[in-house]
N, C-alpha and C positions, 0 to 999 in steps of 0.2 A: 824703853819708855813705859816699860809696865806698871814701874811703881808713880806713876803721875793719872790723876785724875781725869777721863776724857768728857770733852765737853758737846756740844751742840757742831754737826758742820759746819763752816762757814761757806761762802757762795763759792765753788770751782774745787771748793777744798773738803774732803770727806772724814778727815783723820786728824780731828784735833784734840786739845791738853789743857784744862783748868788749871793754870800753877798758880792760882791766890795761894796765900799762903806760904808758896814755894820759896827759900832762902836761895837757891841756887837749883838749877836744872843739869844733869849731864845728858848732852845731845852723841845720840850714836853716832856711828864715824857709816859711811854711807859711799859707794864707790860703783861706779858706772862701770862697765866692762863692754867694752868693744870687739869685734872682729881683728883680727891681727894682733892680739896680744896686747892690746892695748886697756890700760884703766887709768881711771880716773879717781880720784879722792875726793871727794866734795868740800870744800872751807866749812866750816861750822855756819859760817852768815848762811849759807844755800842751803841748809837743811829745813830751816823753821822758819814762817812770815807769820808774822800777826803781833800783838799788842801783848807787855809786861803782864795783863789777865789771861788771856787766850792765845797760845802759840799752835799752828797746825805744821802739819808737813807739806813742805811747798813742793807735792808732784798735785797733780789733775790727772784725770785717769782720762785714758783715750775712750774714744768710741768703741763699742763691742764687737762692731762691725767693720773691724780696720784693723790694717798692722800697723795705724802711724802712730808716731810717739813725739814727741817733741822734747827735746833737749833743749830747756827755756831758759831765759835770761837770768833768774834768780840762780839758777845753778851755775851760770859760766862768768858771772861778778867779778872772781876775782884770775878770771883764768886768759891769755891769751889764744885767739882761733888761728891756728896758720892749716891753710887750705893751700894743696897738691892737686891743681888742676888739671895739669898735663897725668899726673901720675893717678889720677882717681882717689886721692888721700885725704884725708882729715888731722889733724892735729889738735893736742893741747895741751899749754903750758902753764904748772901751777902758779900763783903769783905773778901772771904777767902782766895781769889789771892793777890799779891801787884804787 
C-alpha cells in the first residue's frame, strides 16, 4: 500500500488511503496465523472498510494493556466458524458465508 496516498484516521481505524484519483487499487493478500498450524487468508472485502475516497484497513488495534485481540466480523464475512467444544478447537472455512 506504499504507493497509495495516506489520509486522516478515521474513528477506531488508524491506517488509512486517499485513493481520489486512484483507477484501481491492489489490496495485499493479509492472512491470520493461528496456533496448530492453522491460517487463514482473508477475502479481499475483509481487508479494507470505508468509501470509493477513503479506504482504511479494517484491524482496531487492541488496548496496550491486554493480550486481547479480536477477530472481528468484517474479517470472517465470508468464512464459515465451526467450533470443537469437546475438543478445545476452532475452525475456518473459506467461502463458507455468501
Amino acid at each position: 500500500m506504499l504507493k497509495y496516498k495516506m489520509s486522516d484516521p478515521a474513528p477506531l481505524l488508524d491506517t488509512c488511503y486517499d485513493l481520489r484519483g486512484s483507477t484501481s487499487v491492489t489490496v495485499p493478500r493479509i492472512r491470520f496465523s493461528f496456533s496448530g498450524s492453522v491460517e487463514v487468508d482473508l477475502d479481499l472485502r475483509g481487508v479494507l472498510f470505508g468509501t470509493n475516497e477513503k479506504l482504511c484497513l479494517a484491524f482496531a488495534p487492541s488496548h496496550p494493556n491486554t493480550d486481547l485481540s479480536i477477530y472481528g466480523n468484517v474479517q470472517q464475512r465470508t468464512f464459515e466458524v465451526v467450533y470443537d467444544v469437546a475438543g478445545g478447537r476452532i475452525g475456518f472455512r473459506a467461502k463458507g458465508c455468501s
